[in-house]
PyMOL Python script that loads the backbone (N, CA, C, O; Angstrom):
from pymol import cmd

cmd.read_pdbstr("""\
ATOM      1  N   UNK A   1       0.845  -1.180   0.000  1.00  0.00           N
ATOM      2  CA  UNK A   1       0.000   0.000   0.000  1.00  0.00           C
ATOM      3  C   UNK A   1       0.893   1.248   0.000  1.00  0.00           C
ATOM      4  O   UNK A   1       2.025   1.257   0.483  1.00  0.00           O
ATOM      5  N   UNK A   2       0.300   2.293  -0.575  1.00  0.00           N
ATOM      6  CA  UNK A   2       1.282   3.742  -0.736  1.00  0.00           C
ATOM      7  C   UNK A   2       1.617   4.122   0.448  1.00  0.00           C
ATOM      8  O   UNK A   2       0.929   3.572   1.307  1.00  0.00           O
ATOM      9  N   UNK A   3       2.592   5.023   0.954  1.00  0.00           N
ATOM     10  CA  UNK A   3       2.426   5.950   1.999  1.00  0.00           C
ATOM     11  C   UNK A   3       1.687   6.478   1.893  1.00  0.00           C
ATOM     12  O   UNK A   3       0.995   6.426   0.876  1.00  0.00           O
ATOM     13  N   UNK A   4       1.375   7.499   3.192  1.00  0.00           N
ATOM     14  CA  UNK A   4       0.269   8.209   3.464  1.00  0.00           C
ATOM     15  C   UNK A   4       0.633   9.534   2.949  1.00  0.00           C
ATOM     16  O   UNK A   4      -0.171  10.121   2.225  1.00  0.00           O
ATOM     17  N   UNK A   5       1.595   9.988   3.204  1.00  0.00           N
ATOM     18  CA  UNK A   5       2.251  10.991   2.689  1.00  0.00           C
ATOM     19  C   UNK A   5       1.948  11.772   1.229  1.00  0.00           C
ATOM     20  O   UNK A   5       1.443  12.862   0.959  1.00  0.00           O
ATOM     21  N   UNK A   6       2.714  10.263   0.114  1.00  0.00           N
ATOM     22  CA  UNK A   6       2.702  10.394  -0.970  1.00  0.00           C
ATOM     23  C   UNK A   6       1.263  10.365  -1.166  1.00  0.00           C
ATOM     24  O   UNK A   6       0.924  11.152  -2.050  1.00  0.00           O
ATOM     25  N   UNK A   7       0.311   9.727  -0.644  1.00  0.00           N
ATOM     26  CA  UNK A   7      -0.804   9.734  -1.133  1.00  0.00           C
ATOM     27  C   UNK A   7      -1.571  11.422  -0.874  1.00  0.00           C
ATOM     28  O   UNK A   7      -2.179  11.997  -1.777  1.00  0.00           O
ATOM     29  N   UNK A   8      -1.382  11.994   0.498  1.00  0.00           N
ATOM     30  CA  UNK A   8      -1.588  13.259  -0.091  1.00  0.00           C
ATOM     31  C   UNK A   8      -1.021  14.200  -0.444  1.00  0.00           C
ATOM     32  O   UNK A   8      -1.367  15.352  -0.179  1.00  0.00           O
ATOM     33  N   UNK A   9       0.251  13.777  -1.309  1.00  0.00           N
ATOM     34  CA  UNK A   9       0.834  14.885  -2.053  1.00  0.00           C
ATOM     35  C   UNK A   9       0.047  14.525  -3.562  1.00  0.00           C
ATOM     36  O   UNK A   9      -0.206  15.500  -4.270  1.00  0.00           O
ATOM     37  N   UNK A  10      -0.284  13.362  -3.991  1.00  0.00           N
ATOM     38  CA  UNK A  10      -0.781  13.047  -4.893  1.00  0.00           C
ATOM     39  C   UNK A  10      -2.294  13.780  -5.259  1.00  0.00           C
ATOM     40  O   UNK A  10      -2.651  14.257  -6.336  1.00  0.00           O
ATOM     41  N   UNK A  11      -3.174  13.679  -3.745  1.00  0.00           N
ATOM     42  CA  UNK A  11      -4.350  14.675  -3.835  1.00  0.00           C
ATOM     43  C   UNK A  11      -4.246  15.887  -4.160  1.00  0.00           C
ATOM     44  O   UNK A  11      -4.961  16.563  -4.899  1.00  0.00           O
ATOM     45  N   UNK A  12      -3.084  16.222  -3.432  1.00  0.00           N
ATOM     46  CA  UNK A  12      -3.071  18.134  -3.569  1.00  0.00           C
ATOM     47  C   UNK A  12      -2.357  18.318  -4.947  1.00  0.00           C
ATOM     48  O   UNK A  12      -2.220  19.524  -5.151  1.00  0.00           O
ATOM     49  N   UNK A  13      -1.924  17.672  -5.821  1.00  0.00           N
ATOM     50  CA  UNK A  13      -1.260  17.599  -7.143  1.00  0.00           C
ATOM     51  C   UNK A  13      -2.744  17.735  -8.241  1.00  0.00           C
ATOM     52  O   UNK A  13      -2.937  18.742  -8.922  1.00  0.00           O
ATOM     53  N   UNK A  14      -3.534  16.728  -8.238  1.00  0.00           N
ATOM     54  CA  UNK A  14      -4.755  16.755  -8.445  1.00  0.00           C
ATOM     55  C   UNK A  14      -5.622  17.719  -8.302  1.00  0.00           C
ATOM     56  O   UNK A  14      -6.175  18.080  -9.340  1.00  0.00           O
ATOM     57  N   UNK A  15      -5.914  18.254  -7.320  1.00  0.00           N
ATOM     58  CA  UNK A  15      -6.450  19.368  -6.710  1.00  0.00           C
ATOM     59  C   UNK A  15      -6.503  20.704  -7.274  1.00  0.00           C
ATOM     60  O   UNK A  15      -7.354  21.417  -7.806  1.00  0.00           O
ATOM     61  N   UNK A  16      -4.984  20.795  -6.884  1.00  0.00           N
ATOM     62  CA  UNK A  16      -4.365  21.914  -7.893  1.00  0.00           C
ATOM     63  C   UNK A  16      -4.905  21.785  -9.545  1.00  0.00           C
ATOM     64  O   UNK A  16      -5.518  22.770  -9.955  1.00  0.00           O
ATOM     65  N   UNK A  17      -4.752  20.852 -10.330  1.00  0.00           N
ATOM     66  CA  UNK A  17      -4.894  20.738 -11.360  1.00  0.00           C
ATOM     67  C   UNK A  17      -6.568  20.968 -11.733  1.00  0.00           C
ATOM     68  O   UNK A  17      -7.037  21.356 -12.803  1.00  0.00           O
ATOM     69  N   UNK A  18      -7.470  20.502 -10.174  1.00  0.00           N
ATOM     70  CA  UNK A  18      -8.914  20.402 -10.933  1.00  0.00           C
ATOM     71  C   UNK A  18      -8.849  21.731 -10.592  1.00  0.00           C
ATOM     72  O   UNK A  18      -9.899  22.221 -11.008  1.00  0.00           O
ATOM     73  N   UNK A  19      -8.128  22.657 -10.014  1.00  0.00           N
ATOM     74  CA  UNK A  19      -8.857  24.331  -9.872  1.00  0.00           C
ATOM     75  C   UNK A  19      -8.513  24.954 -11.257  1.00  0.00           C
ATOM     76  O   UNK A  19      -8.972  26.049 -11.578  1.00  0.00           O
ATOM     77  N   UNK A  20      -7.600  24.148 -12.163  1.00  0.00           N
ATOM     78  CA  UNK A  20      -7.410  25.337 -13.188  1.00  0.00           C
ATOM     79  C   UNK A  20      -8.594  24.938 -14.014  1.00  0.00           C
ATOM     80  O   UNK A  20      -9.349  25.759 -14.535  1.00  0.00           O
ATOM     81  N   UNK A  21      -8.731  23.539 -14.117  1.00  0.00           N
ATOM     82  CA  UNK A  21      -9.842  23.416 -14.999  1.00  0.00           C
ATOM     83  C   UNK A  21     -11.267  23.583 -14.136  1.00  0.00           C
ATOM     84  O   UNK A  21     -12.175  22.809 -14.441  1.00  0.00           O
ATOM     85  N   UNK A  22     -11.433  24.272 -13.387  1.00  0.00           N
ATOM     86  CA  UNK A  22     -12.631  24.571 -12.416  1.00  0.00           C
ATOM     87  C   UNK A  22     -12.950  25.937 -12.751  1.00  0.00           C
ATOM     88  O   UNK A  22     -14.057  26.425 -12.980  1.00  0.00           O
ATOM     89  N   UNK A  23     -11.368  26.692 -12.739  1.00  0.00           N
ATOM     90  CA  UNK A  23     -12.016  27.940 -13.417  1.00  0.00           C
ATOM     91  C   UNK A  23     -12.410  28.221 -14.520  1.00  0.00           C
ATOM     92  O   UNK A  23     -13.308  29.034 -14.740  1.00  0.00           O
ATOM     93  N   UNK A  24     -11.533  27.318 -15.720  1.00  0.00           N
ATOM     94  CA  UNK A  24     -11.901  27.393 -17.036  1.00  0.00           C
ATOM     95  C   UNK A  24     -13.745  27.218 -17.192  1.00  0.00           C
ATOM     96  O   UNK A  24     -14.427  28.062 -17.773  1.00  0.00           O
ATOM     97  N   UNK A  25     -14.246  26.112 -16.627  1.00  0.00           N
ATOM     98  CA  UNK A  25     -15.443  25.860 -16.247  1.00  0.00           C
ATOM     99  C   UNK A  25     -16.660  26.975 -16.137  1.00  0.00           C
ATOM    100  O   UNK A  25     -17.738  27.107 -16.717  1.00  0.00           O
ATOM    101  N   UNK A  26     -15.844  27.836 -14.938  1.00  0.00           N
ATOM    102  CA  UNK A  26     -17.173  28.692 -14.107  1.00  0.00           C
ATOM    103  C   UNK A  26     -16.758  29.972 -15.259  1.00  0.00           C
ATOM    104  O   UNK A  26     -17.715  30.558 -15.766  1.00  0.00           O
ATOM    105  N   UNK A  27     -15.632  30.314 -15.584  1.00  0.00           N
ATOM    106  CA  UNK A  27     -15.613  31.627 -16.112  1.00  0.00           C
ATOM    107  C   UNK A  27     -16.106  31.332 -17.195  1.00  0.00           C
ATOM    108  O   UNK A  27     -17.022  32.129 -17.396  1.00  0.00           O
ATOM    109  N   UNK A  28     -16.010  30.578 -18.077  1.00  0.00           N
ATOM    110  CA  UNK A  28     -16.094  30.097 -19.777  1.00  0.00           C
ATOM    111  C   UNK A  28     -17.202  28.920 -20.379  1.00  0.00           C
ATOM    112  O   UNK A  28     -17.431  28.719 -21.572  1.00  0.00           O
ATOM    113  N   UNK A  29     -17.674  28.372 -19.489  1.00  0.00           N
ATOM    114  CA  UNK A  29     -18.419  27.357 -19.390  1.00  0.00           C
ATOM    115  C   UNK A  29     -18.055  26.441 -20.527  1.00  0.00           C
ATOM    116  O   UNK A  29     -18.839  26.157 -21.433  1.00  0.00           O
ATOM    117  N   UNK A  30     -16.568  25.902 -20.408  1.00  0.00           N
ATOM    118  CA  UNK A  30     -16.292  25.252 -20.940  1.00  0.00           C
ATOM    119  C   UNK A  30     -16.982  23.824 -20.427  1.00  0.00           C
ATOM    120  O   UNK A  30     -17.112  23.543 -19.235  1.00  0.00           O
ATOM    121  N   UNK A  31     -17.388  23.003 -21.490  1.00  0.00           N
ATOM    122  CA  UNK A  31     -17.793  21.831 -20.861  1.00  0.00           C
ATOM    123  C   UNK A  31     -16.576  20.411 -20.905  1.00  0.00           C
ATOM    124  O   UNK A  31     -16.636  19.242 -20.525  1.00  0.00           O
ATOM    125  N   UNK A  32     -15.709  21.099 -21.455  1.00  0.00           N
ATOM    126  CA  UNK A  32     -15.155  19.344 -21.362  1.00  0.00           C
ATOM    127  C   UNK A  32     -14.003  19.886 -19.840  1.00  0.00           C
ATOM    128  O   UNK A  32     -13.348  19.035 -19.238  1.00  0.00           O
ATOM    129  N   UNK A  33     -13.967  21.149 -19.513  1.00  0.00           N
ATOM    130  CA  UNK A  33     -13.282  21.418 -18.654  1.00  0.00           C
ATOM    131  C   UNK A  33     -13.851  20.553 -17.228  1.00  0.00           C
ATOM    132  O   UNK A  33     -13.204  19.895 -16.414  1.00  0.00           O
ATOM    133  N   UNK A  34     -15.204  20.825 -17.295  1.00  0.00           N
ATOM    134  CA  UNK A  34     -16.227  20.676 -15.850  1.00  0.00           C
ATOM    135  C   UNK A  34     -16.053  18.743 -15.917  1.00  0.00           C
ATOM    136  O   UNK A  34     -16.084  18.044 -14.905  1.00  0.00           O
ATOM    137  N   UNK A  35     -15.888  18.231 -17.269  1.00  0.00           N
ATOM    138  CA  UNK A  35     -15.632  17.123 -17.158  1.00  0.00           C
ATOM    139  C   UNK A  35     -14.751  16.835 -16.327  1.00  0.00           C
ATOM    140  O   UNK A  35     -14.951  16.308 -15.232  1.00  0.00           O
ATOM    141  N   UNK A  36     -13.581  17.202 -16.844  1.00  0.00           N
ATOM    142  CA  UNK A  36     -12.045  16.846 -15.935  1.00  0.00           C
ATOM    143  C   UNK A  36     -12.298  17.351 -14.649  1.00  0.00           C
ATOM    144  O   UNK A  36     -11.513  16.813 -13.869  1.00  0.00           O
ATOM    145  N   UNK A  37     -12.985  18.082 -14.122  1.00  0.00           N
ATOM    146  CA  UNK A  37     -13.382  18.600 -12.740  1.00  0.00           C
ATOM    147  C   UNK A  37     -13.543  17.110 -12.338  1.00  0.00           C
ATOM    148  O   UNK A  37     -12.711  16.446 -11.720  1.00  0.00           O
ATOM    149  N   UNK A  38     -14.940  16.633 -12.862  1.00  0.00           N
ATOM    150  CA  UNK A  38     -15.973  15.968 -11.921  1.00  0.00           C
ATOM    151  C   UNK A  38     -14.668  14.352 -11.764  1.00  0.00           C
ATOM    152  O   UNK A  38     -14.525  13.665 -10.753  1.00  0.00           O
ATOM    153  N   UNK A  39     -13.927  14.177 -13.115  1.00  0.00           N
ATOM    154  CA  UNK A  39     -12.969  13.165 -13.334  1.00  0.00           C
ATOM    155  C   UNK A  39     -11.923  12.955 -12.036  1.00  0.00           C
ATOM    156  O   UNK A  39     -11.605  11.865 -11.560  1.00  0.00           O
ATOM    157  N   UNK A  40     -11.468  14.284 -11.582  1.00  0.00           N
ATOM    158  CA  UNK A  40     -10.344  14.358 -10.758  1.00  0.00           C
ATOM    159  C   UNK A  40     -11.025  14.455  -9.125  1.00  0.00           C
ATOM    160  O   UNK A  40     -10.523  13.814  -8.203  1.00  0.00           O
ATOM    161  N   UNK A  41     -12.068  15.230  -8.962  1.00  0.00           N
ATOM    162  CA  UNK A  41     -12.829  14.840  -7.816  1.00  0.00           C
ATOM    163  C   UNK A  41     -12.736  13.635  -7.493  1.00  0.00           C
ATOM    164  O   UNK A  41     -12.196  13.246  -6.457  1.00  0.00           O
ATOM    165  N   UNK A  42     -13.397  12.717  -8.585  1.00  0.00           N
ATOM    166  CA  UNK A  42     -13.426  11.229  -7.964  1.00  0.00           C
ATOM    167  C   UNK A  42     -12.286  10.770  -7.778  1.00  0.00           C
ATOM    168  O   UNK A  42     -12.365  10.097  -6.751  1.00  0.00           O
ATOM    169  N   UNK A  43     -11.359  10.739  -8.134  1.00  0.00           N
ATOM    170  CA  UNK A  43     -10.043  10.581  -7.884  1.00  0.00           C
ATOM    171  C   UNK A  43      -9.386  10.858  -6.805  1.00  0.00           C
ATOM    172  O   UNK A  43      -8.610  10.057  -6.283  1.00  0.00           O
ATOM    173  N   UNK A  44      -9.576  11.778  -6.452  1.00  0.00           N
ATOM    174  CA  UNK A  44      -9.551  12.601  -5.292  1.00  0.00           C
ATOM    175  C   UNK A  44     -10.190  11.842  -3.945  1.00  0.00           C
ATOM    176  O   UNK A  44      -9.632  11.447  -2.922  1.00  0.00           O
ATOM    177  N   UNK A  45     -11.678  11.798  -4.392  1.00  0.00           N
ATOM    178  CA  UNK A  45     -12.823  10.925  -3.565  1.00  0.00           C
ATOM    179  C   UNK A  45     -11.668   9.444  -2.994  1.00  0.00           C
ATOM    180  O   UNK A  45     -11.245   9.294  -1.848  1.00  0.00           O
ATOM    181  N   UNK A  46     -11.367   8.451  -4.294  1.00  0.00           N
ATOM    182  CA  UNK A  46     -10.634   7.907  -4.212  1.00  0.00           C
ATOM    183  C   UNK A  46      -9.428   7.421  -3.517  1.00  0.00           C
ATOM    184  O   UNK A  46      -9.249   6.322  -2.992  1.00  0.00           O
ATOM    185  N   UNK A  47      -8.523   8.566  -3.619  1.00  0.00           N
ATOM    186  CA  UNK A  47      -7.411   8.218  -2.798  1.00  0.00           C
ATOM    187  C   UNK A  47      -7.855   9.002  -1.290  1.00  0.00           C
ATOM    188  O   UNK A  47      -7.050   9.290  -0.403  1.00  0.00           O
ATOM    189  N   UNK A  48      -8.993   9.200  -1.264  1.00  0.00           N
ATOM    190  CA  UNK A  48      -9.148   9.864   0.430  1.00  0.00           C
ATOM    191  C   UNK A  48      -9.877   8.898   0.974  1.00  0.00           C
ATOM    192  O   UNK A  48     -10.357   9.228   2.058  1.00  0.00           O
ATOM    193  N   UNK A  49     -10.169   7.688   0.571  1.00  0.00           N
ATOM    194  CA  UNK A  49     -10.852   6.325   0.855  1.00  0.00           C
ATOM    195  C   UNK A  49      -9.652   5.585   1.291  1.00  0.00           C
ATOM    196  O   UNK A  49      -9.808   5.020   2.374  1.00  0.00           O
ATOM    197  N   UNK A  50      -8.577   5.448   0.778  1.00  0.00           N
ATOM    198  CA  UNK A  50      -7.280   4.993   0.710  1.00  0.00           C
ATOM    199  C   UNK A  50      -6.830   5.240   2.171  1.00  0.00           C
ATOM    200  O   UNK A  50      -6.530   4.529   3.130  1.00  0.00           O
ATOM    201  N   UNK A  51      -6.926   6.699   1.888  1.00  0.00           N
ATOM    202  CA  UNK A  51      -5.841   7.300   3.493  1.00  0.00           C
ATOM    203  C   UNK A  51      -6.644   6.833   4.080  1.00  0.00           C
ATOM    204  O   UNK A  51      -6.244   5.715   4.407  1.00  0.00           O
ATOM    205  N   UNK A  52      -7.561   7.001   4.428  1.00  0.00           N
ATOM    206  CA  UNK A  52      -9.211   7.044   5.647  1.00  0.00           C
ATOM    207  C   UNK A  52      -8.447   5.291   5.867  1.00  0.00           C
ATOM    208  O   UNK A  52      -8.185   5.046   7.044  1.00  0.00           O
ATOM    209  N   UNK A  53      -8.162   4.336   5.017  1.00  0.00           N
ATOM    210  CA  UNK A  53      -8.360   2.994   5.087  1.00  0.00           C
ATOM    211  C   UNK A  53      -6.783   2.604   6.317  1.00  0.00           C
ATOM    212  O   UNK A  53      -6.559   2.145   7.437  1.00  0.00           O
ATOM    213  N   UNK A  54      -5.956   3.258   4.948  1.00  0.00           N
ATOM    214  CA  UNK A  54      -4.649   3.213   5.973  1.00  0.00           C
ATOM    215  C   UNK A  54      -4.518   3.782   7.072  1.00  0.00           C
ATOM    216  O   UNK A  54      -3.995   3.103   7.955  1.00  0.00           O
ATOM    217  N   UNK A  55      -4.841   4.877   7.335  1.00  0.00           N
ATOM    218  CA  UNK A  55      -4.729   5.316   9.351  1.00  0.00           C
ATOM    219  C   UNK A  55      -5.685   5.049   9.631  1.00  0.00           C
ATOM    220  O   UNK A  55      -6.122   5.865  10.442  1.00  0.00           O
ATOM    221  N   UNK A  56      -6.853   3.727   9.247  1.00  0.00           N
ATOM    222  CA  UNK A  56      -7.461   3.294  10.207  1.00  0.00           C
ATOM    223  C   UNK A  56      -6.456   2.132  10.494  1.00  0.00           C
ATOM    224  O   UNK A  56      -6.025   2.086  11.646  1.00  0.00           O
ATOM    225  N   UNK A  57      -6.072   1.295   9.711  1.00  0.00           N
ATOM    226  CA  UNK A  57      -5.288  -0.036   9.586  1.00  0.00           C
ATOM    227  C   UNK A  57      -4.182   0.425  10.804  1.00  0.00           C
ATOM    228  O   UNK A  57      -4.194  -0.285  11.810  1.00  0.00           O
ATOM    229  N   UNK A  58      -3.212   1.591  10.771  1.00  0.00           N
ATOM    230  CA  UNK A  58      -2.352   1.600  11.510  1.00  0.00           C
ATOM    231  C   UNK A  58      -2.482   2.279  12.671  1.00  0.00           C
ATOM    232  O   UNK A  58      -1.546   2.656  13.377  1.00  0.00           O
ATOM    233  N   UNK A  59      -3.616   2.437  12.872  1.00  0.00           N
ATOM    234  CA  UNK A  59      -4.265   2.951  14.322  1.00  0.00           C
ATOM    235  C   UNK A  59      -4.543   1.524  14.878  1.00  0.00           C
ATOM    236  O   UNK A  59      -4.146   1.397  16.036  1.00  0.00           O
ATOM    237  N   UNK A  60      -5.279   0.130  14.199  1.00  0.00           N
ATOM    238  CA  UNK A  60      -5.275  -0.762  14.887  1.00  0.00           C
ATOM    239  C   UNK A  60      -4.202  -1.624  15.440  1.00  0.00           C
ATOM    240  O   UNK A  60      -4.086  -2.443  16.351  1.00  0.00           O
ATOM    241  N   UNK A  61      -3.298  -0.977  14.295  1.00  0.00           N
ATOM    242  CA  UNK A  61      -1.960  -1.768  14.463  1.00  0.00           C
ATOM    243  C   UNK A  61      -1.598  -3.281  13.883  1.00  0.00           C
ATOM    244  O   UNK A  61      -0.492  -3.777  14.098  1.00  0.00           O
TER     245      UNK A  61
END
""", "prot")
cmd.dss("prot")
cmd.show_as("cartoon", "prot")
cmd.util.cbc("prot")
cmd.orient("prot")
């Protein structure tokens, strides 16, 4: 399993990336932009299922 670490440097990498296409979105109503939004959210959603999983695992020990 990843570190925890890398895993949220990986979110905030993502993150970053869905705000540029978030603005392209709201200012321009680009639609394939709002796509890659909703794409990287879940992704996002994703690896925060991950962490949530691993510091539960190593809280039980």
């Amino acid at each position: 399993m990843e570190d925890l670490i890398s895993l949220l440097d990986k979110m905030k990498t993502a993150l970053e990336g869905a705000k540029v296409d978030a603005e392209k979105f709201s200012e321009k109503r680009n639609a394939s932009a709002g796509g890659r939004v909703r794409k990287a959210m879940q992704d996002i959603k994703k690896k925060a299922q991950t962490v949530r999983i691993l510091v539960q695992e190593t809280r039980k020990g």
